[in-house]
ROMAR-699578 format. One record per atom (N, C-alpha, C, O): residue in three letters; atom name; x, y, z. Coordinates in nm, 2 decimals, decimal comma, always signed. Layout:
{'Ala'; 'CA'; {X; Y; Z}}
...
% end
This chain:
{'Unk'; 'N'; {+0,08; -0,12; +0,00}}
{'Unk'; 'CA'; {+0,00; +0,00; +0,00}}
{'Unk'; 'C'; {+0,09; +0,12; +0,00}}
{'Unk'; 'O'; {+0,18; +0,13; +0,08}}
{'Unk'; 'N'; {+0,06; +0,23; -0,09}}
{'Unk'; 'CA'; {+0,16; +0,36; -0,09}}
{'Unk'; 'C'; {+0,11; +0,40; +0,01}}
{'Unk'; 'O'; {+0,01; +0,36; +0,06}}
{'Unk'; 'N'; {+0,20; +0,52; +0,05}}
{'Unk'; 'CA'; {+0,18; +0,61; +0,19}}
{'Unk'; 'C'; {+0,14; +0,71; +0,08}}
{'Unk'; 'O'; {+0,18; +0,73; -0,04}}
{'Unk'; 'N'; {+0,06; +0,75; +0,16}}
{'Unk'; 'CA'; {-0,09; +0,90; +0,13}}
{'Unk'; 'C'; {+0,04; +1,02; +0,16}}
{'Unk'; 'O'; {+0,11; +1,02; +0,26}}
{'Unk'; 'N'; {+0,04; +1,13; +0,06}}
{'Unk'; 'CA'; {+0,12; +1,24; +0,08}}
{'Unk'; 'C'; {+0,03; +1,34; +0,12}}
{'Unk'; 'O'; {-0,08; +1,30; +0,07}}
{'Unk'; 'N'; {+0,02; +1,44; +0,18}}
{'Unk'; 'CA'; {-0,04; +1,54; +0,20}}
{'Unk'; 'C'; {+0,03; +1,68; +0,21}}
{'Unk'; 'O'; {+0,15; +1,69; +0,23}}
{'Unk'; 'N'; {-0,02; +1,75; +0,19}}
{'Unk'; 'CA'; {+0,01; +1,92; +0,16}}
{'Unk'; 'C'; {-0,06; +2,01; +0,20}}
{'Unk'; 'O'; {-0,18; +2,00; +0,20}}
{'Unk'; 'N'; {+0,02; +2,14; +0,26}}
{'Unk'; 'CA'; {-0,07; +2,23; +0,35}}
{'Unk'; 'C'; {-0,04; +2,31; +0,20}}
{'Unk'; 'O'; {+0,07; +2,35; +0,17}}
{'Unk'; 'N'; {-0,16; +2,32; +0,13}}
{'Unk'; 'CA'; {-0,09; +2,48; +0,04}}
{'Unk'; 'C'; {-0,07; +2,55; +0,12}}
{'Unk'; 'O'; {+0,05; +2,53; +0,15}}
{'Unk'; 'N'; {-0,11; +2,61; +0,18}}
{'Unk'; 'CA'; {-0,09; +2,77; +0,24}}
{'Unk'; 'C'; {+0,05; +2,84; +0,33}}
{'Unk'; 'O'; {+0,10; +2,95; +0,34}}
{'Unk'; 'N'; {+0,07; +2,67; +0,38}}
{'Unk'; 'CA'; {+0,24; +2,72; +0,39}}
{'Unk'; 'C'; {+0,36; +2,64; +0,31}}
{'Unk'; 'O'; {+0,48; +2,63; +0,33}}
{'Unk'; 'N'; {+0,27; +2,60; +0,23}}
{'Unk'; 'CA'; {+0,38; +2,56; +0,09}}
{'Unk'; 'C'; {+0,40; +2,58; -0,03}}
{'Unk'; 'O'; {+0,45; +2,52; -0,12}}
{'Unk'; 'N'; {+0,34; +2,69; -0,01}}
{'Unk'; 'CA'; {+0,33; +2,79; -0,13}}
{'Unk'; 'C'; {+0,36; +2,94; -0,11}}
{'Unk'; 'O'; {+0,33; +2,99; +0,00}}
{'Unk'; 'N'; {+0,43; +3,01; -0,22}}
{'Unk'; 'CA'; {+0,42; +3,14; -0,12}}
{'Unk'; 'C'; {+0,27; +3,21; -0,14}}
{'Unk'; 'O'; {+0,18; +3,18; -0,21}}
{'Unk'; 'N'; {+0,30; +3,33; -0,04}}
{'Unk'; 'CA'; {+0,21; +3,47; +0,00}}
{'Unk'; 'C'; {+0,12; +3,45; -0,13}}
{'Unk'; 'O'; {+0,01; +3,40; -0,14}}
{'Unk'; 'N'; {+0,22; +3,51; -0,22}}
{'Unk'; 'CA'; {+0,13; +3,58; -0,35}}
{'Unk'; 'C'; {+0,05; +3,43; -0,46}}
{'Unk'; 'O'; {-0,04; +3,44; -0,54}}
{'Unk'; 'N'; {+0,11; +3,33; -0,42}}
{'Unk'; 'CA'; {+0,05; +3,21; -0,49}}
{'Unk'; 'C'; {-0,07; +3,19; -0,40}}
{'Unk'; 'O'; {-0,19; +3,17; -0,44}}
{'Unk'; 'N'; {-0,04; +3,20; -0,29}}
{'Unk'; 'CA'; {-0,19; +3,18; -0,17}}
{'Unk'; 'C'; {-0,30; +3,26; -0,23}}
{'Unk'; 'O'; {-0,41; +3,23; -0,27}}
{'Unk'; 'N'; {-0,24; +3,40; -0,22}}
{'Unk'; 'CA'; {-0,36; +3,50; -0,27}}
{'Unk'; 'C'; {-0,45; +3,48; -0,42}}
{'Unk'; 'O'; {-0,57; +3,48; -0,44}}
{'Unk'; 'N'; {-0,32; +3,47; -0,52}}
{'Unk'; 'CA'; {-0,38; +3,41; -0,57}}
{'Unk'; 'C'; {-0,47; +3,28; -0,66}}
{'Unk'; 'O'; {-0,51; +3,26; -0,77}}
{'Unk'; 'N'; {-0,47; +3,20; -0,54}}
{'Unk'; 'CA'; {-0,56; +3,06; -0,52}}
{'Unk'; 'C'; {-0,66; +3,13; -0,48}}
{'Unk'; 'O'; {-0,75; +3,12; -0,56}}
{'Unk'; 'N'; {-0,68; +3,20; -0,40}}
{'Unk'; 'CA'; {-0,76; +3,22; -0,29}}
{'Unk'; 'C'; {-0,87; +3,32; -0,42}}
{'Unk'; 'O'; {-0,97; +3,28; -0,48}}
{'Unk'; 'N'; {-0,81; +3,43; -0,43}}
{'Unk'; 'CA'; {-0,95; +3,51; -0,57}}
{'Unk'; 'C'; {-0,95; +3,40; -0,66}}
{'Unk'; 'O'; {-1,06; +3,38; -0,70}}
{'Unk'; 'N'; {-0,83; +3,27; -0,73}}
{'Unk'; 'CA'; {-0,93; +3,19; -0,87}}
{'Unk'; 'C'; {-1,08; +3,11; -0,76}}
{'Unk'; 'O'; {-1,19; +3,09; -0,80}}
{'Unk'; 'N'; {-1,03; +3,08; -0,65}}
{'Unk'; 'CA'; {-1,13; +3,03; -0,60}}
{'Unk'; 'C'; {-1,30; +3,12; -0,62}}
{'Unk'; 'O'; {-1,40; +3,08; -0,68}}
{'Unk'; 'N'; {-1,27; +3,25; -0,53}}
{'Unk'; 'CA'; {-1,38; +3,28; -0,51}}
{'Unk'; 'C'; {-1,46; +3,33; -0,68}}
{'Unk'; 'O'; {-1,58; +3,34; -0,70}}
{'Unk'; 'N'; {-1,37; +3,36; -0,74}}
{'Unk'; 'CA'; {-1,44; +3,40; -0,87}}
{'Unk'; 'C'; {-1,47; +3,23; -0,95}}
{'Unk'; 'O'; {-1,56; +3,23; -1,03}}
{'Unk'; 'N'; {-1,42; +3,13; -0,92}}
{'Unk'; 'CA'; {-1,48; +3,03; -0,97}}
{'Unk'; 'C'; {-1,59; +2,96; -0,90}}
{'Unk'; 'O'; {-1,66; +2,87; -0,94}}
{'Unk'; 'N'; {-1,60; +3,03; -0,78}}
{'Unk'; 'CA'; {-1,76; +3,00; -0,72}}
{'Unk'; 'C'; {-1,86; +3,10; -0,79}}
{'Unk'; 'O'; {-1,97; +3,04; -0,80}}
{'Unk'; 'N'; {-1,85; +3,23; -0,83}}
{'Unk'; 'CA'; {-1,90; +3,33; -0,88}}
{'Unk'; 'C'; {-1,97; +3,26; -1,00}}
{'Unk'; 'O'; {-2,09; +3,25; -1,01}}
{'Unk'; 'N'; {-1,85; +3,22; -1,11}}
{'Unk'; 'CA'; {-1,87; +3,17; -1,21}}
{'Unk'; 'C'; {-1,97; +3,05; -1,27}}
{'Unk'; 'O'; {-2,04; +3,03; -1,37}}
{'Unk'; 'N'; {-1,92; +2,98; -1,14}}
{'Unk'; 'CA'; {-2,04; +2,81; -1,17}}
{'Unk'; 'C'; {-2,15; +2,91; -1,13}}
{'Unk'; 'O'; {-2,21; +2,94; -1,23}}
{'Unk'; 'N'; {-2,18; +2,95; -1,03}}
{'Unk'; 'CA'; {-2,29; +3,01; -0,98}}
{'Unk'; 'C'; {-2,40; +3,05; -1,08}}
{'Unk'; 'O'; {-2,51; +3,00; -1,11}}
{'Unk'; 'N'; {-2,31; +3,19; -1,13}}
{'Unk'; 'CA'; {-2,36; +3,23; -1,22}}
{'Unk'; 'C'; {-2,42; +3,12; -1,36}}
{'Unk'; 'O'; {-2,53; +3,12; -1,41}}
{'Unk'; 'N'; {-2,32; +3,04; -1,40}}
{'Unk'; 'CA'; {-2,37; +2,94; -1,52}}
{'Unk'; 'C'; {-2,50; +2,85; -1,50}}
{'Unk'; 'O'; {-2,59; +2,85; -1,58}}
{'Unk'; 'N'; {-2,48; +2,79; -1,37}}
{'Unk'; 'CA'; {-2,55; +2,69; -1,33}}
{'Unk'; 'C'; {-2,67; +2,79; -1,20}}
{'Unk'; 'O'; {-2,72; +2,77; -1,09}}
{'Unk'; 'N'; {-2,70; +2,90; -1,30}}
{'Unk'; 'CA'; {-2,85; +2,94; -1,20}}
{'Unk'; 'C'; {-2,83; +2,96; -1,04}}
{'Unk'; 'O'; {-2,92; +2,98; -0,96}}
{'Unk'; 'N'; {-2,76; +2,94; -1,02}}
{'Unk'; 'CA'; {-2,72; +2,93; -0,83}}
{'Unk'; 'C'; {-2,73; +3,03; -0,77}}
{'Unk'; 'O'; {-2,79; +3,12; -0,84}}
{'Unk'; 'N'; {-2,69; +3,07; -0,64}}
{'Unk'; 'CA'; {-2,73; +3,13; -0,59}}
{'Unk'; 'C'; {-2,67; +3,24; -0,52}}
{'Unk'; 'O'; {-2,71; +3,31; -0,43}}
{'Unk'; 'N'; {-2,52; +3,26; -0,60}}
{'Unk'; 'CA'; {-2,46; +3,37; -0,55}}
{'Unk'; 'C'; {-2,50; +3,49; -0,53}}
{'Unk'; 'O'; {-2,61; +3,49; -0,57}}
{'Unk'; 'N'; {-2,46; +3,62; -0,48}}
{'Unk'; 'CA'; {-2,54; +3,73; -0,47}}
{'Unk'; 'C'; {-2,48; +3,78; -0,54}}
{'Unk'; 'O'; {-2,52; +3,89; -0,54}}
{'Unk'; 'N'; {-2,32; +3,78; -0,70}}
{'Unk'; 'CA'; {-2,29; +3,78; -0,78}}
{'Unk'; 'C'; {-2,21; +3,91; -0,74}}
{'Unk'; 'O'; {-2,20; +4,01; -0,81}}
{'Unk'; 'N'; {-2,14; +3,88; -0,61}}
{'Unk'; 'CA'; {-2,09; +4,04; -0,61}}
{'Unk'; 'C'; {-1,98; +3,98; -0,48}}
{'Unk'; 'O'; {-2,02; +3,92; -0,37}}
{'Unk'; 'N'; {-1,82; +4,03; -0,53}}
{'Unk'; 'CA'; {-1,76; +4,04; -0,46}}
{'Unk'; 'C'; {-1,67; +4,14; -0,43}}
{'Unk'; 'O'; {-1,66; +4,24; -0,49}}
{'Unk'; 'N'; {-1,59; +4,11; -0,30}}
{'Unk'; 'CA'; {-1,54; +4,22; -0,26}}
{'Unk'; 'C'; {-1,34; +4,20; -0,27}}
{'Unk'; 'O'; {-1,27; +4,12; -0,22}}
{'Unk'; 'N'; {-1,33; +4,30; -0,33}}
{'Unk'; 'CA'; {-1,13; +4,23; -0,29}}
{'Unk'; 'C'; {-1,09; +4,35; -0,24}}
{'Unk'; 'O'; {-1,09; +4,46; -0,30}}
{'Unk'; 'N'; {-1,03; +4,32; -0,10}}
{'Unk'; 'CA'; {-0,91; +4,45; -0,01}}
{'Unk'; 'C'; {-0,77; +4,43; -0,03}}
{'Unk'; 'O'; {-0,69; +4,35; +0,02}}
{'Unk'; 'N'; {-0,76; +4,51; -0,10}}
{'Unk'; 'CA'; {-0,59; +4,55; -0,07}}
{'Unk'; 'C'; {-0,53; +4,36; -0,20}}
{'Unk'; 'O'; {-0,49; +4,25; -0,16}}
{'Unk'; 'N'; {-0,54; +4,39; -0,30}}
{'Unk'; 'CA'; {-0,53; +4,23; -0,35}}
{'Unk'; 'C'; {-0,43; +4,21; -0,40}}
{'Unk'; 'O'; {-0,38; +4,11; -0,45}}
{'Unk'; 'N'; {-0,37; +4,36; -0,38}}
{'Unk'; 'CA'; {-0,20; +4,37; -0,43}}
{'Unk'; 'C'; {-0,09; +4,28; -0,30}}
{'Unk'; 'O'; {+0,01; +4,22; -0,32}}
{'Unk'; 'N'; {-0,12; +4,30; -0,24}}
{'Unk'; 'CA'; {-0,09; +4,24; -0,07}}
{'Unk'; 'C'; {+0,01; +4,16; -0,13}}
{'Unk'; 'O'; {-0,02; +4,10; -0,24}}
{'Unk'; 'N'; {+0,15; +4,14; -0,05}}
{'Unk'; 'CA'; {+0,21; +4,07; -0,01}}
{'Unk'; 'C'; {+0,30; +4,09; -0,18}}
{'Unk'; 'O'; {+0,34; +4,00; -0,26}}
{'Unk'; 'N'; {+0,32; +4,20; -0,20}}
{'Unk'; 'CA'; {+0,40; +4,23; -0,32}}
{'Unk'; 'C'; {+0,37; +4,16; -0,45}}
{'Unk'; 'O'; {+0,45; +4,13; -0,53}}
{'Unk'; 'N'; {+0,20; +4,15; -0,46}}
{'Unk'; 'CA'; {+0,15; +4,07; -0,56}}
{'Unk'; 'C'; {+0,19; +4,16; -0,69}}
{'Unk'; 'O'; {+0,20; +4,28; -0,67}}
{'Unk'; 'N'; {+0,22; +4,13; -0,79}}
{'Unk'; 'CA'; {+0,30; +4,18; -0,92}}
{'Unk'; 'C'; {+0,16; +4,24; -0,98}}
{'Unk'; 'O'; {+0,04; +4,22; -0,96}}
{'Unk'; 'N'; {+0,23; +4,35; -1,08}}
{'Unk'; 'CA'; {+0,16; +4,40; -1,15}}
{'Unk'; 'C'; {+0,06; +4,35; -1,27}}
{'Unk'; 'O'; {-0,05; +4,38; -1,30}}
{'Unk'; 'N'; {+0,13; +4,29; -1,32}}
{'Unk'; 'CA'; {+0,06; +4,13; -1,40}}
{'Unk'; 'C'; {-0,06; +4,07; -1,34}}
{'Unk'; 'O'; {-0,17; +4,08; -1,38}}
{'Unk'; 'N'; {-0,02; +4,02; -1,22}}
{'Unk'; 'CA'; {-0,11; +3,94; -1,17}}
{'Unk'; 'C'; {-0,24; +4,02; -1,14}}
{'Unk'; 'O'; {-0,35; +3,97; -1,18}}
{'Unk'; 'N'; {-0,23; +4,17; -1,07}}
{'Unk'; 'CA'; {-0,37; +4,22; -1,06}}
{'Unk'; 'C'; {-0,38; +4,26; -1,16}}
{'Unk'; 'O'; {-0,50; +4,23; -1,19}}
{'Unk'; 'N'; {-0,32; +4,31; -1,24}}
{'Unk'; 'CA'; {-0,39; +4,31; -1,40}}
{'Unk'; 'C'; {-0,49; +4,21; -1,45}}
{'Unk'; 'O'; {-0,60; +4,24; -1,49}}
{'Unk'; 'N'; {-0,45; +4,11; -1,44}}
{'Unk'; 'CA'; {-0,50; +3,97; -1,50}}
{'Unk'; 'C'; {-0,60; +3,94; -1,36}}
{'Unk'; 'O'; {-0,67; +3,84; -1,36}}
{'Unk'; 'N'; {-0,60; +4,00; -1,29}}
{'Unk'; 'CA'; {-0,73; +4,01; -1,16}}
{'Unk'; 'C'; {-0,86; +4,07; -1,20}}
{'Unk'; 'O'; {-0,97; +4,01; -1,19}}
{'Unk'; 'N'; {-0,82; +4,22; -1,26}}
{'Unk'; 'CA'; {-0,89; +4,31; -1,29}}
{'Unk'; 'C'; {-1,00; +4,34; -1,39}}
{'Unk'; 'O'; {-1,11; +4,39; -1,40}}
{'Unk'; 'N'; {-0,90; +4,24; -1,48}}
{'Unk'; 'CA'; {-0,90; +4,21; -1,60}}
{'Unk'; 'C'; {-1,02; +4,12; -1,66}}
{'Unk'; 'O'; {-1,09; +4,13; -1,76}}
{'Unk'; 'N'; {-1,01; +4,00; -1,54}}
{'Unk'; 'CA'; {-1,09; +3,90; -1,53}}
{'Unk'; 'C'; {-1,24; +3,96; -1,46}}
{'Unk'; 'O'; {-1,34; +3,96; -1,53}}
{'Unk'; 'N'; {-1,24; +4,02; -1,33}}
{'Unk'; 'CA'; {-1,40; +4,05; -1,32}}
{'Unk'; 'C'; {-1,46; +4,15; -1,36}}
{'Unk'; 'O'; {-1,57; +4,19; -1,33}}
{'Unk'; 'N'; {-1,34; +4,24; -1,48}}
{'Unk'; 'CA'; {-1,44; +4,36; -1,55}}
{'Unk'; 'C'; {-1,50; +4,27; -1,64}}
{'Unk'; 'O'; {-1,57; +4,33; -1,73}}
{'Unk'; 'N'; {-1,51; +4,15; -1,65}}
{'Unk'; 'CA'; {-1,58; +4,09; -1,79}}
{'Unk'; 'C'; {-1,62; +3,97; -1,72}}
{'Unk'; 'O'; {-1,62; +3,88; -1,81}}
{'Unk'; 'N'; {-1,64; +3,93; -1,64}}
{'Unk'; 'CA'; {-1,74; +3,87; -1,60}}
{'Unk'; 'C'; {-1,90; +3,89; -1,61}}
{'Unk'; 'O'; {-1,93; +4,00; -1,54}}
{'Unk'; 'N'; {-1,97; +3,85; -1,64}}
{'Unk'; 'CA'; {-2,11; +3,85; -1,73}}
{'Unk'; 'C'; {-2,17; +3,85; -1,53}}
{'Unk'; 'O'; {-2,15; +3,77; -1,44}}
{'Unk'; 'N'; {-2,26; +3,97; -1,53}}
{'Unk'; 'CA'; {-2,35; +3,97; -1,40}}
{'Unk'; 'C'; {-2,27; +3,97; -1,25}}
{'Unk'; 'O'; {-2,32; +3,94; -1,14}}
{'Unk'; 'N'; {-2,13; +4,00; -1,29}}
{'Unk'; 'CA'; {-2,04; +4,01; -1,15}}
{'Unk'; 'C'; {-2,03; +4,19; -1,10}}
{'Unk'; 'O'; {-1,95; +4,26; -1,16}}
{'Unk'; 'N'; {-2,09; +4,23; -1,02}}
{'Unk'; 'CA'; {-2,06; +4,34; -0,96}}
{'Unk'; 'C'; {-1,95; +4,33; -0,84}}
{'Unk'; 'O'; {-1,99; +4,29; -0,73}}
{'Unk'; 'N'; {-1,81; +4,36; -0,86}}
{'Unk'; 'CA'; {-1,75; +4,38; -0,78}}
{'Unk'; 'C'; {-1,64; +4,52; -0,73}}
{'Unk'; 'O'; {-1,61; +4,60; -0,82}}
{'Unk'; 'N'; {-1,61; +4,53; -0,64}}
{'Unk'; 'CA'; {-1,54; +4,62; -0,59}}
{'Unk'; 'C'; {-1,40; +4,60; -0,56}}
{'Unk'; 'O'; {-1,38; +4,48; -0,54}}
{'Unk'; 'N'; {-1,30; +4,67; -0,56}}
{'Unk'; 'CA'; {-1,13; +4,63; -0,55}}
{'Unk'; 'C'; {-1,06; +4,78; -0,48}}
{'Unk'; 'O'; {-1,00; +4,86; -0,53}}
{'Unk'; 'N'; {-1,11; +4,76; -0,33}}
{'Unk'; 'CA'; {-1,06; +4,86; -0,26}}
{'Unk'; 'C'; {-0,91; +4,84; -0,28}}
{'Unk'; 'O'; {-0,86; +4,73; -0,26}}
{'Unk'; 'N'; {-0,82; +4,95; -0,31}}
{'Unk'; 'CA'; {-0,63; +4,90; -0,34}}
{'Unk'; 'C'; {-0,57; +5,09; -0,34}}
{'Unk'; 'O'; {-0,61; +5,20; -0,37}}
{'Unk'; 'N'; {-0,47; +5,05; -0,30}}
{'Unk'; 'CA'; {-0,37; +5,18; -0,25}}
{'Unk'; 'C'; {-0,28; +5,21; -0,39}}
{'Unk'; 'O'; {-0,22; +5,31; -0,42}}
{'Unk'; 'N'; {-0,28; +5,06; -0,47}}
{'Unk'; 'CA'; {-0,14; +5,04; -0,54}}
{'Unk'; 'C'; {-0,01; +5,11; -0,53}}
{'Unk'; 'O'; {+0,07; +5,17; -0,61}}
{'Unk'; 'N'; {-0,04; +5,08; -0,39}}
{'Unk'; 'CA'; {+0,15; +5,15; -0,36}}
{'Unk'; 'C'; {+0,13; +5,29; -0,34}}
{'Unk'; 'O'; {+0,23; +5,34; -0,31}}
{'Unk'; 'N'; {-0,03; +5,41; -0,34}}
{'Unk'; 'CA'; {+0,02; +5,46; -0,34}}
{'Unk'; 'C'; {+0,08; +5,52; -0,48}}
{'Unk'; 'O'; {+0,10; +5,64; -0,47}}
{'Unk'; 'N'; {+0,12; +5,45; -0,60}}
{'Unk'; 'CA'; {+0,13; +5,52; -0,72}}
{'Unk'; 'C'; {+0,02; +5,54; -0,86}}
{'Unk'; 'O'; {-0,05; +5,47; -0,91}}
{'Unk'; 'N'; {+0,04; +5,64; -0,87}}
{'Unk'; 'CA'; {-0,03; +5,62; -1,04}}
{'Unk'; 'C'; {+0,05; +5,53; -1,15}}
{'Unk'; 'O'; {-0,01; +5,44; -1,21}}
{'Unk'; 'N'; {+0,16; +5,54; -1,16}}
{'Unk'; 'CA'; {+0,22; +5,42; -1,26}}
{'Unk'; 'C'; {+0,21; +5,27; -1,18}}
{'Unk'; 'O'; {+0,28; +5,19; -1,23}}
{'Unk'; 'N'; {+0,16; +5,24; -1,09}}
{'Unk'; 'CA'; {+0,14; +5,11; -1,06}}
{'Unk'; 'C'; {-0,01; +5,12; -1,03}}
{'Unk'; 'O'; {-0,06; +5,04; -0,96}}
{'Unk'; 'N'; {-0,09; +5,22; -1,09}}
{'Unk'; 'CA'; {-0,26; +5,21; -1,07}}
{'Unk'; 'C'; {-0,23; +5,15; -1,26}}
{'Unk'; 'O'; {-0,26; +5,05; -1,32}}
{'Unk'; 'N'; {-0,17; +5,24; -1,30}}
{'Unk'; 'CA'; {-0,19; +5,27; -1,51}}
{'Unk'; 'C'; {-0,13; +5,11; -1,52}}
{'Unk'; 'O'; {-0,18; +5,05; -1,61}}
{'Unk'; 'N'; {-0,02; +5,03; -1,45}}
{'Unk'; 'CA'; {+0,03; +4,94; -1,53}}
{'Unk'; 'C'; {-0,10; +4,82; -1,45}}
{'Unk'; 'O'; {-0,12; +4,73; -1,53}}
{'Unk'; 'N'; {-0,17; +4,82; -1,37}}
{'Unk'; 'CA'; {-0,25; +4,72; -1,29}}
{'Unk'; 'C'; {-0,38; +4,71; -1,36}}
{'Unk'; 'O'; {-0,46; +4,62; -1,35}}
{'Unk'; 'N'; {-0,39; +4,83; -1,45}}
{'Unk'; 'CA'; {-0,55; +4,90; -1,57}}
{'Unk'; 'C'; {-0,54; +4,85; -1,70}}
{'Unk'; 'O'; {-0,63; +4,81; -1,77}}
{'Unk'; 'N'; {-0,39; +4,87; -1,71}}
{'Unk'; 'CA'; {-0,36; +4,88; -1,87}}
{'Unk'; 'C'; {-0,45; +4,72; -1,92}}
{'Unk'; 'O'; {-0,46; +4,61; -1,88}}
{'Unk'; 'N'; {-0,50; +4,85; -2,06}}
{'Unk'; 'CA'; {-0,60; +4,74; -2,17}}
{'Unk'; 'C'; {-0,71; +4,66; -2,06}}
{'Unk'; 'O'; {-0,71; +4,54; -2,06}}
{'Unk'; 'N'; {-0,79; +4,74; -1,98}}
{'Unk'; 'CA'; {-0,90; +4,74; -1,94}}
{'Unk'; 'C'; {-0,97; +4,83; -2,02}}
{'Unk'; 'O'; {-0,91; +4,91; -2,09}}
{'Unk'; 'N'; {-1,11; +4,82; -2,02}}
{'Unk'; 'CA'; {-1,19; +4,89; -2,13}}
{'Unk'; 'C'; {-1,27; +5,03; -1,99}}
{'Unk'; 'O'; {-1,36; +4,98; -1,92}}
{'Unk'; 'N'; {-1,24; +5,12; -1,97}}
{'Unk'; 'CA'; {-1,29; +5,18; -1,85}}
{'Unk'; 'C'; {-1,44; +5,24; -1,89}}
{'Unk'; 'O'; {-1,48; +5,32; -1,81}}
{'Unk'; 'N'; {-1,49; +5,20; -1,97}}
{'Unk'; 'CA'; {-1,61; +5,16; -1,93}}
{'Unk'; 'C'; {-1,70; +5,02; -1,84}}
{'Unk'; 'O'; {-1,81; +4,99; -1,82}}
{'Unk'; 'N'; {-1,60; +4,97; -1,82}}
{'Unk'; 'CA'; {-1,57; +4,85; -1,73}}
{'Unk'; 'C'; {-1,57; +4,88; -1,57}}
{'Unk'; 'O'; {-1,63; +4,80; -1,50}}
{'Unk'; 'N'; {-1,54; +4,95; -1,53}}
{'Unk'; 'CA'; {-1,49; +5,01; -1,41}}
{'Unk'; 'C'; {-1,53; +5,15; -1,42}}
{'Unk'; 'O'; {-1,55; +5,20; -1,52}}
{'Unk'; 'N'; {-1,53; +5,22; -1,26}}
{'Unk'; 'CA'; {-1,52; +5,34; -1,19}}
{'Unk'; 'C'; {-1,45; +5,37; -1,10}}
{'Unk'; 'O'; {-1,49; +5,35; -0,99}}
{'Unk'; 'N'; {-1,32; +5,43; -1,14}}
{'Unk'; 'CA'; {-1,22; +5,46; -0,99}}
{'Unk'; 'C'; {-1,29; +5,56; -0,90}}
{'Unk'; 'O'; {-1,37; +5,65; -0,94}}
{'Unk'; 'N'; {-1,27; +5,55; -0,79}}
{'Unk'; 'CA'; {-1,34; +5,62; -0,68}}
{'Unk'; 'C'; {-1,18; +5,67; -0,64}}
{'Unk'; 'O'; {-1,10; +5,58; -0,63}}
{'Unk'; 'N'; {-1,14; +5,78; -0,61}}
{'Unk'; 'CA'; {-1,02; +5,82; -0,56}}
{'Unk'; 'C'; {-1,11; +5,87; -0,43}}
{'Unk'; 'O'; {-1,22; +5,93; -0,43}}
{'Unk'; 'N'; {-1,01; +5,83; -0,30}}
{'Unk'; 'CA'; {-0,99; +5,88; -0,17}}
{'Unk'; 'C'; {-0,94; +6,01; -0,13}}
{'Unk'; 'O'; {-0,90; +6,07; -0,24}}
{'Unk'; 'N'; {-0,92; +6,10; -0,02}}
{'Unk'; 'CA'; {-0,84; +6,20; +0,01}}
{'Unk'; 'C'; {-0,76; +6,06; +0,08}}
{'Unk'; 'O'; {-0,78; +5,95; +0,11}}
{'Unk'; 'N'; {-0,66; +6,16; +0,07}}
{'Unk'; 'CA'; {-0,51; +6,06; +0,17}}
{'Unk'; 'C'; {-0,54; +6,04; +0,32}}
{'Unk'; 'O'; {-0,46; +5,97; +0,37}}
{'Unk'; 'N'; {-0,64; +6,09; +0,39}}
{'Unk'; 'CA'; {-0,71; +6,09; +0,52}}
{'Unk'; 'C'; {-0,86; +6,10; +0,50}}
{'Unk'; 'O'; {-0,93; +6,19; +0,47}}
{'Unk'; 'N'; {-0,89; +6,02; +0,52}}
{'Unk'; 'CA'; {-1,04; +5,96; +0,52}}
{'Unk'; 'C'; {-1,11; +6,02; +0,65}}
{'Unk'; 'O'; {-1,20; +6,10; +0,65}}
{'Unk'; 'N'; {-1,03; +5,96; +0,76}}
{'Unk'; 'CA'; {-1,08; +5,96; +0,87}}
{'Unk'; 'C'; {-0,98; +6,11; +0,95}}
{'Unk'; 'O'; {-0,86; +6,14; +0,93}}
{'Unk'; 'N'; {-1,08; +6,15; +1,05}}
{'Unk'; 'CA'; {-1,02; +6,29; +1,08}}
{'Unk'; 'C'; {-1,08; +6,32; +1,24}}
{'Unk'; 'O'; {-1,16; +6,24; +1,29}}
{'Unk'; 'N'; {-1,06; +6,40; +1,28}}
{'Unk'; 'CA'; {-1,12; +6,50; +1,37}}
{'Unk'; 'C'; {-1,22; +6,55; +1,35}}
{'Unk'; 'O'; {-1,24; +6,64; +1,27}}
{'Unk'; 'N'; {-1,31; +6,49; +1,46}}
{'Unk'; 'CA'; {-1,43; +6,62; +1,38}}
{'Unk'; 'C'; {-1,46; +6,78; +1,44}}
{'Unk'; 'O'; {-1,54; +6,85; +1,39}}
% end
C-alpha cells in the first residue's frame, strides 16, 4: 500500500501564490454560480489584493478577469502603492467603461 502524501498549500506555497488561489477560487464560485443558475449574490469584494507584493501582471489579470465577467458586480478597494504608474500598469487594456475609480483624500478619517 503507498503512503498517502499530504500538503498544506498555504504554507507551501508562497504569499502571492496563496492569494492568488484564494481570488481563482472565489471567482470560480462566482462563475459556476452564475452558469448553473445558483445562488450567489454575484458580487464580490477584494481588499488591498495587491498584498504581499503581488506583481503588476497578476492584478492586471485580476482586474481584467471581473471587468468581464457577465452579471459580476465587484469592488477592489487597493492603494497600489500609493502610485499612479502602478494604478496605469494594474489597468492597462481594461476597457474603462468597465470600471469606476473612486479616488480617496489621503485621510479619510479625521477629527471632527
Amino acid at each position: 500500500m503507498e503512503k498517502e502524501e499530504r500538503t498544506d498549500i498555504k504554507s507551501d506555497s508562497s504569499a502571492s501564490d496563496f492569494v492568488r488561489l484564494i481570488w481563482s477560487y472565489l471567482i470560480s464560485l462566482q462563475k459556476t454560480s452564475y452558469e448553473l443558475n445558483g445562488n450567489h449574490p454575484n458580487f464580490i469584494l477584494f481588499d488591498e489584493p495587491a498584498q504581499h507584493s503581488m506583481s503588476e501582471n497578476s492584478v492586471n489579470k485580476l482586474l481584467t478577469t471581473i471587468c468581464t465577467i457577465p452579471g459580476l458586480q465587484s469592488i477592489v478597494a487597493a492603494s497600489f502603492d500609493e502610485s499612479d504608474d502602478n494604478f496605469v500598469a494594474s489597468t492597462k487594456g481594461l476597457n474603462k467603461d468597465n470600471y469606476n475609480l473612486i479616488r480617496l483624500p489621503k485621510k479619510i478619517i479625521s477629527k471632527l
